[in-house]
N, C-alpha and C positions, 0 to 999 in steps of 0.2 A: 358124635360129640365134637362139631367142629368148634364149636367156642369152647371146650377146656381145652384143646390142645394148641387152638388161639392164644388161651390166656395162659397158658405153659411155657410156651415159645417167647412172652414177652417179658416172664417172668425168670428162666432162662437168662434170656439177653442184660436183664438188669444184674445176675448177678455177676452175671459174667464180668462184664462193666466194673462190677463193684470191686471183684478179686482183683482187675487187672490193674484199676486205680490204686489199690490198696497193696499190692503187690509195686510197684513201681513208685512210691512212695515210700519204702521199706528203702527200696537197691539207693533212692535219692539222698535220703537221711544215711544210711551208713556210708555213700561217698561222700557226703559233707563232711559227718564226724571224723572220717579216715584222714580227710585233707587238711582238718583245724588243727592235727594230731601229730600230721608228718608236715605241714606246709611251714610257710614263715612265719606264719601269728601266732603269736608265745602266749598263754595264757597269762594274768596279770598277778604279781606274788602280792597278796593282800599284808599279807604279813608281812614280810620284809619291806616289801615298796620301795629298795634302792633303786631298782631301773627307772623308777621314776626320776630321781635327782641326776640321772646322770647330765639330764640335761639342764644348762644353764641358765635362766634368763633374769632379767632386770628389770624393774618396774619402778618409774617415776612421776609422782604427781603432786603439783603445787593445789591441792583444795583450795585454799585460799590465800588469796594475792590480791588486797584489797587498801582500799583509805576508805577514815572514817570523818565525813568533811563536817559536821555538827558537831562535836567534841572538841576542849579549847587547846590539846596538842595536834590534833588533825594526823594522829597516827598512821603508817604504813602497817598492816597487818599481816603475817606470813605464818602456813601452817602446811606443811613439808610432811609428804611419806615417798620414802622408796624402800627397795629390798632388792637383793640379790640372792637366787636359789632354786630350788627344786620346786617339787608340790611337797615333799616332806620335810625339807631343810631349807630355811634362809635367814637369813641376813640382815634387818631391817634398820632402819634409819628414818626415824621421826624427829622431828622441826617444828615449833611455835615460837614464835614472835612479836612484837612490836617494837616500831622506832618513830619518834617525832618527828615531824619532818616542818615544825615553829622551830623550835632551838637548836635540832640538828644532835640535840646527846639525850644519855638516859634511855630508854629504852628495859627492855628484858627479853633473854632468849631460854629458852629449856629446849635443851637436846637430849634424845635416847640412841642408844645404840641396845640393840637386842637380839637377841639369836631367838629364833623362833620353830618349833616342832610340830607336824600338825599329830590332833589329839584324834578328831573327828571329820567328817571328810568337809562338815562347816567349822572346824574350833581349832584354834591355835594355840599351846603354852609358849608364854615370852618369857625372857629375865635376861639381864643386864642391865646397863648404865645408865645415870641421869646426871647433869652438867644444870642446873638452875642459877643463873649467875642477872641480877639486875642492879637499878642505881634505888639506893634508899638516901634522904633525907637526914642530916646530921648536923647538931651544934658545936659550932668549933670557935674556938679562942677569937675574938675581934681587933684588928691593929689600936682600936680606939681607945682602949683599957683593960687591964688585968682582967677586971669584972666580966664586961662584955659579952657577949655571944653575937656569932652572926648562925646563918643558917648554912651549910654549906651541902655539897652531895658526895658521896663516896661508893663506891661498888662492891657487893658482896655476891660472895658465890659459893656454892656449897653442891658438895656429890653423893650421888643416890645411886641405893639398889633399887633396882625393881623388877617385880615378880605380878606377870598378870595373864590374862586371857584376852583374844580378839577374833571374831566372829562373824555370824550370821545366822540371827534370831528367828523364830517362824516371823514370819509376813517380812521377810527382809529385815529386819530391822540389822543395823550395823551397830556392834558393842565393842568397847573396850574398855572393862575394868582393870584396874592397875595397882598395888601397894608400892610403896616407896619407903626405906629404910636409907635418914642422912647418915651423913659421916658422923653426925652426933649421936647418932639412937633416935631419931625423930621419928615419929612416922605420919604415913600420911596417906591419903587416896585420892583417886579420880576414877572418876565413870564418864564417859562420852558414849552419845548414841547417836546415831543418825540415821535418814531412811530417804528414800528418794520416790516421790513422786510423782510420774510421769500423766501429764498434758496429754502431750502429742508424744512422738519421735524425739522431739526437740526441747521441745519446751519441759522439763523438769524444776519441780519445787523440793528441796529439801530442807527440811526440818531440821533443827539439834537443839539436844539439851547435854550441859555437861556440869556433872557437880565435880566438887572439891571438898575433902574432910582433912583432920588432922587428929591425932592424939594431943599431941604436945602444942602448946603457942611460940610460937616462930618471930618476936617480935620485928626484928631484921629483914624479912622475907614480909612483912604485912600480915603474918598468918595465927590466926587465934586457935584455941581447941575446940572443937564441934564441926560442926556443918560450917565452912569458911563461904561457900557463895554459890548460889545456882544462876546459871546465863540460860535464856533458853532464846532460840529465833530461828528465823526460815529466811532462805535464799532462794532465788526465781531465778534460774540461766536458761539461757539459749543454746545448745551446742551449734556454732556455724559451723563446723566440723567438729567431729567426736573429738577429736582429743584438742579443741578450743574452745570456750564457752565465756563468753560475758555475763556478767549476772550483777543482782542489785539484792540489797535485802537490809532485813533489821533486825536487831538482838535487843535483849533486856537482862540484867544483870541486877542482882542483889545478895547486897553482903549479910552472913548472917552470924550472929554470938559472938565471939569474940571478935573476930573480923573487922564484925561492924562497930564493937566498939572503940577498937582500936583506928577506927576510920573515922570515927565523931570526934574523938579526943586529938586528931589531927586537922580536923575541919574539912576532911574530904567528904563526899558525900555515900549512901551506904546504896541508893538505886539510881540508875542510869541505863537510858536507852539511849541507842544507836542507829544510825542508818551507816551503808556500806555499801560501796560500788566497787568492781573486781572483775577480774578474769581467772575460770578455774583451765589449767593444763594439765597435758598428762603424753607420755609418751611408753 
Protein backbone atom coordinates (compact mmCIF):
# COMPACT_ATOMS: atom_id res chain seq x y z
CA UNK A 1 0.00 0.00 0.00
CA UNK A 2 2.45 2.54 -0.97
CA UNK A 3 -0.12 5.22 -1.80
CA UNK A 4 -1.90 5.18 1.60
CA UNK A 5 1.00 5.61 3.57
CA UNK A 6 1.90 8.31 0.74
CA UNK A 7 -1.05 9.96 1.34
CA UNK A 8 -0.61 9.53 5.21
CA UNK A 9 2.62 11.06 5.43
CA UNK A 10 1.19 14.07 3.57
CA UNK A 11 -1.65 14.40 5.57
CA UNK A 12 0.67 14.06 8.66
CA UNK A 13 2.72 16.99 7.53
CA UNK A 14 -0.52 19.28 6.86
CA UNK A 15 -1.45 18.84 10.34
CA UNK A 16 1.47 19.14 11.65
CA UNK A 17 1.82 22.56 9.98
CA UNK A 18 -1.48 23.26 11.05
CA UNK A 19 -0.91 22.72 15.09
CA UNK A 20 2.30 24.51 14.82
CA UNK A 21 0.66 27.72 13.04
CA UNK A 22 -2.04 27.54 15.29
CA UNK A 23 0.04 26.97 18.31
CA UNK A 24 2.40 29.94 17.53
CA UNK A 25 -0.44 32.24 17.09
CA UNK A 26 -1.77 31.37 20.45
CA UNK A 27 2.00 32.30 22.27
CA UNK A 28 1.71 35.67 19.53
CA UNK A 29 -1.76 36.88 20.73
CA UNK A 30 -1.18 36.36 24.45
CA UNK A 31 2.42 38.35 24.24
CA UNK A 32 0.38 41.14 22.54
CA UNK A 33 -2.28 41.13 25.10
CA UNK A 34 0.36 40.72 27.98
CA UNK A 35 2.13 44.02 26.52
CA UNK A 36 -1.08 46.31 25.79
CA UNK A 37 -1.78 45.38 29.55
CA UNK A 38 1.71 46.10 31.25
CA UNK A 39 3.33 48.48 28.40
CA UNK A 40 2.70 52.42 28.00
CA UNK A 41 -0.71 52.40 25.92
CA UNK A 42 -3.38 53.22 28.49
CA UNK A 43 -6.62 52.03 27.28
CA UNK A 44 -9.09 55.00 26.44
CA UNK A 45 -11.72 55.94 29.51
CA UNK A 46 -14.90 56.24 27.34
CA UNK A 47 -16.61 57.60 30.14
CA UNK A 48 -14.69 59.88 31.71
CA UNK A 49 -12.71 61.21 28.69
CA UNK A 50 -10.57 63.77 30.80
CA UNK A 51 -7.35 62.58 29.54
CA UNK A 52 -8.48 63.69 26.50
CA UNK A 53 -8.79 67.59 27.58
CA UNK A 54 -5.70 67.51 29.27
CA UNK A 55 -4.45 68.71 26.20
CA UNK A 56 -4.82 72.13 25.00
CA UNK A 57 -5.28 73.47 21.57
CA UNK A 58 -6.74 76.50 19.75
CA UNK A 59 -8.58 76.77 16.57
CA UNK A 60 -9.02 79.86 14.39
CA UNK A 61 -10.82 80.60 11.29
CA UNK A 62 -12.05 83.63 9.37
CA UNK A 63 -14.83 81.48 6.95
CA UNK A 64 -15.58 84.67 5.61
CA UNK A 65 -13.67 87.82 4.87
CA UNK A 66 -15.28 89.03 2.00
CA UNK A 67 -16.90 92.65 0.07
CA UNK A 68 -19.84 92.61 -1.59
CA UNK A 69 -19.13 95.20 -4.72
CA UNK A 70 -22.99 95.04 -6.37
CA UNK A 71 -24.76 96.22 -3.35
CA UNK A 72 -25.20 100.25 -2.97
CA UNK A 73 -23.07 100.11 0.77
CA UNK A 74 -20.33 97.72 -0.92
CA UNK A 75 -20.09 96.13 2.57
CA UNK A 76 -17.08 94.35 4.27
CA UNK A 77 -18.43 90.96 5.42
CA UNK A 78 -16.85 88.98 8.46
CA UNK A 79 -17.85 85.65 9.89
CA UNK A 80 -15.31 84.47 12.71
CA UNK A 81 -15.06 80.93 14.70
CA UNK A 82 -12.29 80.04 17.08
CA UNK A 83 -12.27 77.87 20.39
CA UNK A 84 -10.09 76.92 22.91
CA UNK A 85 -10.02 73.29 24.54
CA UNK A 86 -9.97 69.61 24.69
CA UNK A 87 -12.08 67.08 22.41
CA UNK A 88 -14.63 67.21 25.43
CA UNK A 89 -14.31 70.75 26.81
CA UNK A 90 -14.02 74.12 24.95
CA UNK A 91 -14.26 77.49 24.66
CA UNK A 92 -15.64 78.96 21.57
CA UNK A 93 -15.88 82.21 20.14
CA UNK A 94 -18.17 83.02 17.14
CA UNK A 95 -18.10 86.54 15.02
CA UNK A 96 -20.60 87.88 12.16
CA UNK A 97 -20.45 90.92 10.73
CA UNK A 98 -20.74 93.87 8.35
CA UNK A 99 -19.34 97.43 7.84
CA UNK A 100 -19.84 99.91 4.88
CA UNK A 101 -17.08 100.74 3.57
CA UNK A 102 -19.28 104.17 1.28
CA UNK A 103 -19.85 105.88 4.51
CA UNK A 104 -17.40 104.43 6.78
CA UNK A 105 -20.33 103.92 9.92
CA UNK A 106 -23.35 101.76 10.58
CA UNK A 107 -22.71 98.51 10.18
CA UNK A 108 -23.82 95.32 12.68
CA UNK A 109 -21.78 92.77 14.73
CA UNK A 110 -23.34 89.74 16.81
CA UNK A 111 -20.79 87.94 19.02
CA UNK A 112 -21.23 84.53 21.03
CA UNK A 113 -19.15 83.43 23.58
CA UNK A 114 -20.07 79.73 24.39
CA UNK A 115 -18.79 76.85 26.39
CA UNK A 116 -19.27 73.85 24.59
CA UNK A 117 -19.45 69.89 25.78
CA UNK A 118 -19.18 67.24 23.35
CA UNK A 119 -22.48 65.12 23.52
CA UNK A 120 -21.58 62.46 20.68
CA UNK A 121 -18.40 61.84 19.14
CA UNK A 122 -20.08 64.23 16.09
CA UNK A 123 -22.43 66.57 18.36
CA UNK A 124 -21.78 69.33 20.69
CA UNK A 125 -24.11 71.05 23.47
CA UNK A 126 -23.27 75.08 23.51
CA UNK A 127 -24.82 77.86 25.88
CA UNK A 128 -23.75 81.07 26.66
CA UNK A 129 -23.69 84.67 25.39
CA UNK A 130 -24.86 86.91 22.68
CA UNK A 131 -23.82 90.69 22.21
CA UNK A 132 -26.27 91.82 18.96
CA UNK A 133 -25.60 95.53 18.95
CA UNK A 134 -26.30 97.42 15.13
CA UNK A 135 -27.25 101.16 13.76
CA UNK A 136 -31.13 101.49 13.10
CA UNK A 137 -32.82 104.44 11.61
CA UNK A 138 -34.58 107.17 13.82
CA UNK A 139 -36.79 110.43 13.63
CA UNK A 140 -35.30 113.14 15.64
CA UNK A 141 -36.41 116.78 16.24
CA UNK A 142 -35.13 119.20 13.10
CA UNK A 143 -33.11 122.68 13.92
CA UNK A 144 -35.77 124.02 11.25
CA UNK A 145 -39.07 123.87 13.60
CA UNK A 146 -40.79 122.46 16.61
CA UNK A 147 -42.79 120.34 13.94
CA UNK A 148 -40.01 119.02 11.80
CA UNK A 149 -38.40 115.81 11.70
CA UNK A 150 -35.12 114.78 10.11
CA UNK A 151 -34.05 111.31 9.82
CA UNK A 152 -31.19 110.68 11.98
CA UNK A 153 -29.26 107.05 13.05
CA UNK A 154 -28.82 105.70 16.60
CA UNK A 155 -27.34 102.36 17.96
CA UNK A 156 -28.93 99.69 19.83
CA UNK A 157 -27.77 96.77 21.33
CA UNK A 158 -29.16 94.10 23.30
CA UNK A 159 -27.78 90.61 25.21
CA UNK A 160 -28.68 87.04 24.67
CA UNK A 161 -28.80 83.61 26.04
CA UNK A 162 -28.10 81.01 23.95
CA UNK A 163 -28.56 77.37 24.15
CA UNK A 164 -27.88 75.13 20.93
CA UNK A 165 -26.21 72.32 19.23
CA UNK A 166 -23.30 72.04 16.47
CA UNK A 167 -22.26 69.17 14.49
CA UNK A 168 -21.90 66.84 11.90
CA UNK A 169 -24.90 65.47 9.94
CA UNK A 170 -24.62 62.02 7.91
CA UNK A 171 -23.07 63.15 4.30
CA UNK A 172 -21.14 65.78 6.22
CA UNK A 173 -23.53 68.06 6.39
CA UNK A 174 -22.33 70.98 8.96
CA UNK A 175 -25.30 72.28 11.61
CA UNK A 176 -25.88 74.60 13.99
CA UNK A 177 -29.17 75.23 15.43
CA UNK A 178 -29.32 77.89 18.11
CA UNK A 179 -32.22 79.45 20.52
CA UNK A 180 -31.57 82.88 21.93
CA UNK A 181 -33.35 84.29 24.87
CA UNK A 182 -33.00 88.70 25.04
CA UNK A 183 -32.58 90.60 27.90
CA UNK A 184 -36.20 91.26 27.34
CA UNK A 185 -37.87 87.60 27.18
CA UNK A 186 -37.45 87.72 23.27
CA UNK A 187 -36.94 84.77 21.71
CA UNK A 188 -35.58 83.91 18.82
CA UNK A 189 -33.68 81.12 16.42
CA UNK A 190 -31.22 80.39 13.84
CA UNK A 191 -30.09 77.37 11.83
CA UNK A 192 -26.98 77.45 9.75
CA UNK A 193 -25.91 74.50 7.56
CA UNK A 194 -23.09 74.15 5.37
CA UNK A 195 -21.35 71.38 3.46
CA UNK A 196 -18.36 71.25 1.37
CA UNK A 197 -17.81 70.05 -1.94
CA UNK A 198 -14.87 68.87 -3.21
CA UNK A 199 -13.51 69.26 -7.06
CA UNK A 200 -10.40 68.32 -6.74
CA UNK A 201 -7.83 68.69 -3.66
CA UNK A 202 -8.31 72.20 -4.11
CA UNK A 203 -10.90 73.31 -5.75
CA UNK A 204 -14.08 73.14 -3.10
CA UNK A 205 -17.56 74.43 -3.41
CA UNK A 206 -19.72 74.99 -0.50
CA UNK A 207 -23.07 75.62 -0.19
CA UNK A 208 -25.08 77.46 2.89
CA UNK A 209 -28.40 78.13 3.87
CA UNK A 210 -29.16 79.87 7.06
CA UNK A 211 -32.65 80.78 8.46
CA UNK A 212 -33.63 83.16 11.21
CA UNK A 213 -37.22 82.85 13.31
CA UNK A 214 -38.54 84.80 16.22
CA UNK A 215 -41.49 84.52 18.68
CA UNK A 216 -41.73 88.04 19.47
CA UNK A 217 -41.27 91.35 16.79
CA UNK A 218 -38.22 93.21 17.51
CA UNK A 219 -39.07 96.43 15.78
CA UNK A 220 -35.47 97.90 16.72
CA UNK A 221 -33.51 95.07 15.59
CA UNK A 222 -35.63 94.96 12.06
CA UNK A 223 -37.05 91.70 13.23
CA UNK A 224 -40.89 90.61 12.84
CA UNK A 225 -42.55 87.34 14.36
CA UNK A 226 -42.27 84.15 12.09
CA UNK A 227 -40.00 83.07 9.68
CA UNK A 228 -37.76 86.69 9.64
CA UNK A 229 -35.58 85.57 6.33
CA UNK A 230 -33.78 82.58 4.51
CA UNK A 231 -30.30 83.55 2.52
CA UNK A 232 -29.15 80.50 0.83
CA UNK A 233 -25.77 80.66 -1.64
CA UNK A 234 -22.53 78.83 -2.55
CA UNK A 235 -18.85 79.77 -2.50
CA UNK A 236 -16.14 78.23 -5.08
CA UNK A 237 -12.37 78.55 -3.20
CA UNK A 238 -9.26 77.62 -4.09
CA UNK A 239 -7.07 76.58 -1.21
CA UNK A 240 -3.40 77.79 -2.36
CA UNK A 241 -2.50 76.48 0.74
CA UNK A 242 -4.75 74.74 3.25
CA UNK A 243 -5.17 77.16 5.61
CA UNK A 244 -5.49 80.09 2.49
CA UNK A 245 -8.01 79.92 0.08
CA UNK A 246 -9.52 82.69 -2.31
CA UNK A 247 -12.87 82.39 -3.27
CA UNK A 248 -15.85 84.13 -5.23
CA UNK A 249 -19.49 83.31 -4.75
CA UNK A 250 -23.16 84.37 -4.52
CA UNK A 251 -26.04 84.46 -1.93
CA UNK A 252 -29.79 85.19 -2.28
CA UNK A 253 -31.79 86.49 0.68
CA UNK A 254 -35.39 86.94 1.41
CA UNK A 255 -37.41 88.61 3.98
CA UNK A 256 -40.24 86.76 5.07
CA UNK A 257 -43.87 87.96 7.55
CA UNK A 258 -43.30 90.29 9.50
CA UNK A 259 -39.80 91.23 8.41
CA UNK A 260 -40.78 91.81 5.30
CA UNK A 261 -43.31 93.93 6.16
CA UNK A 262 -41.55 95.85 8.30
CA UNK A 263 -39.02 96.23 5.23
CA UNK A 264 -41.87 97.54 2.72
CA UNK A 265 -43.20 100.03 5.09
CA UNK A 266 -39.56 101.33 5.19
CA UNK A 267 -39.01 101.19 1.52
CA UNK A 268 -36.27 98.72 1.76
CA UNK A 269 -36.62 96.03 -0.45
CA UNK A 270 -37.77 92.21 0.96
CA UNK A 271 -35.23 90.06 -2.00
CA UNK A 272 -31.82 90.70 -2.93
CA UNK A 273 -28.93 88.95 -4.30
CA UNK A 274 -25.36 89.14 -3.93
CA UNK A 275 -21.99 88.52 -5.45
CA UNK A 276 -18.97 88.25 -3.07
CA UNK A 277 -15.26 88.05 -3.52
CA UNK A 278 -13.11 86.83 -0.23
CA UNK A 279 -10.49 84.95 1.23
CA UNK A 280 -11.39 82.06 3.73
CA UNK A 281 -8.17 81.53 6.64
CA UNK A 282 -7.58 79.32 9.09
CA UNK A 283 -4.82 78.61 11.48
Amino acid sequence: MPVVRKLNRRLNSRWQLFATTFALSLQLSWATAGHSQTGSVKPVDRMGGMDMDRVIRTYLLADQLEIQPNTPERPVVLEFLGWIGGDYQRLFLRAQGEQSTRTGSGGELRADVLYGRLLTPFWSAVAGVRIDTRQRMTSVPALTGPSAAATGKSRVTRGMLAVGLEGIAPYWFELEPTIFVSDHGDISAEFESTFDLRFTQRLILQPRLELNAAVQAVPDFGVGSGLNDVEFGARLRYEVRRKFAPYVGVSWQRLTSGTAAQARSAGDKVGSATVAAGVRIWR
